[in-house]
N, C-alpha and C positions, 0 to 999 in steps of 0.2 A: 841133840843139840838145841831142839826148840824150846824156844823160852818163853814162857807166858809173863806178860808185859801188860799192864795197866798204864796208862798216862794220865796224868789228874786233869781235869778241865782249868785251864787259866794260868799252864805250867806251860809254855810254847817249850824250854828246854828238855822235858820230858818226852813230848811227843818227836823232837826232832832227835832225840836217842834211840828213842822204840824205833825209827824209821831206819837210822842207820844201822841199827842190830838186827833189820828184819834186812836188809839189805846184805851187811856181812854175812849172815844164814844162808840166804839164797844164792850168793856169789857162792861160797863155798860148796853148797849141793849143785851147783849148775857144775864147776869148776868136776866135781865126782861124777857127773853125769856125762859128759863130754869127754872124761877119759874113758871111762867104760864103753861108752858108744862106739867112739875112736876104733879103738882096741879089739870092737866087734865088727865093724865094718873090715878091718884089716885082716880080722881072722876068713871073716866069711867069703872076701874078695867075689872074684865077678858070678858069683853061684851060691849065693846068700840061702838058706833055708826058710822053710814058710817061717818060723817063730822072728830072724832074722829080719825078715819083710816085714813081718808083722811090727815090729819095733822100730825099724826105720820109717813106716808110715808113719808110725803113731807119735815119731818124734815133729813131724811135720804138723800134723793135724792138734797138737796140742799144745805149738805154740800160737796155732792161729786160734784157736779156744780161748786161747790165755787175753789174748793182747786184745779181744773183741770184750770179755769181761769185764778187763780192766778200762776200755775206755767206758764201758756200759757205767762200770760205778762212778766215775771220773764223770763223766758227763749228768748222770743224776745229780751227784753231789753239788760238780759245781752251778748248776742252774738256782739252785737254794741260796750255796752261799755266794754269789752274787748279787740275789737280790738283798740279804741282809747285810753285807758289805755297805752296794750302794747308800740303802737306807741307812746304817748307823755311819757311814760318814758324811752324807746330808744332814742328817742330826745334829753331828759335831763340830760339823760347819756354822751350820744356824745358831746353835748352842757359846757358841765361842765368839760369833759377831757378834750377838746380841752382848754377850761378857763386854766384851773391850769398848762397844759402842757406850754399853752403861759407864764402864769404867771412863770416857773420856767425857760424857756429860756430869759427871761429880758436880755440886756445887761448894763442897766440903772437905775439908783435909780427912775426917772421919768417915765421911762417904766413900772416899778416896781409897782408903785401905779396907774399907769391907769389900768394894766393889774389883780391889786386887786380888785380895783371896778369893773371891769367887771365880775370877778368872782364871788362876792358878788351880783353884778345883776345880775349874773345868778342862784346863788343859792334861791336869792329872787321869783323868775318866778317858780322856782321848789317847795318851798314852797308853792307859791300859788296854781299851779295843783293839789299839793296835798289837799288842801284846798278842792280845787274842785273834785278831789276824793271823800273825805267824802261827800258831795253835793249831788254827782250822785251814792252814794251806799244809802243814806237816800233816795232820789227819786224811787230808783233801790224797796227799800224794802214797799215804799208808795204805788208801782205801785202792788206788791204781795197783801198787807192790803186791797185795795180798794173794788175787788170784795167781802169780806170777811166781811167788813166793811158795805158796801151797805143792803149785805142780815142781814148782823145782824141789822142794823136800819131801815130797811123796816120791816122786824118782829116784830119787840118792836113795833111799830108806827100800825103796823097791827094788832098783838091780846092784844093791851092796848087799842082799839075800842072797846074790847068784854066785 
């Protein structure tokens, strides 16, 4: 059922698809994981076999694996784009005062509307960042899903062999 998923860079709806498809993936193998589990616990009842302990451990032990990875990427990641956040909307700030401030000193009707398209291309450029915002916070939360993702469809894939 795994699906290899590219998102294009500067396509925020692309990546918030690949998120949600990596998300349905993992719902449903958790979802096969948990009945299986289930279904072995209730077989095994209060006298579980070593293989039995062995899998109940392992089910504990490998969500706390997961959830430390994942903030491990989560927390790299967002340290970066934070700082590049900050900086390209300090940028688009500055960029866009300086716009409007030219645009209200005009001495000229023809100053007047160069200096409105420039502000309208610059508001265009800040639209798109932000675009790209949404991008890199769908990414930001793909990079948390993965480890999380992985172990839940390595399991499904593992005790649907049994």
């Amino acid at each position: 059922m795994t699906r290899k998923t590219r998102s294009l860079p500067g396509n925020p709806f692309l990546a918030w698809a690949d998120l949600a498809w990596k998300t349905g993936e993992m719902s449903m193998a958790s979802a096969q994981v948990i009945a299986h589990r289930t279904a072995r616990m209730a077989a095994a009842g209060p006298t579980p076999s070593a293989r039995d302990r062995q899998e109940f451990t392992r089910m504990g032990q490998e969500k706390f694996d997961a959830a430390a990875e994942a903030a491990r990427a989560i927390a790299g990641s967002l340290a970066t784009m934070n700082l590049n956040v900050g900086a390209s909307t300090f940028r688009h700030m500055v960029t866009a005062t300086a716009a409007l401030m030219s645009l209200a000193a005009s001495r000229s009707v023809g100053q007047s509307v160069t200096r409105q398209a420039k502000l309208a291309e610059t508001f265009t450029r800040s639209a798109i960042a932000a675009s790209a915002l949404s991008d890199s916070t769908a990414r930001l939360a793909g990079r948390g899903l993965r480890p999380i993702h992985a172990r839940a469809t390595a399991n499904a894939r593992r005790l649907g062999k049994r």
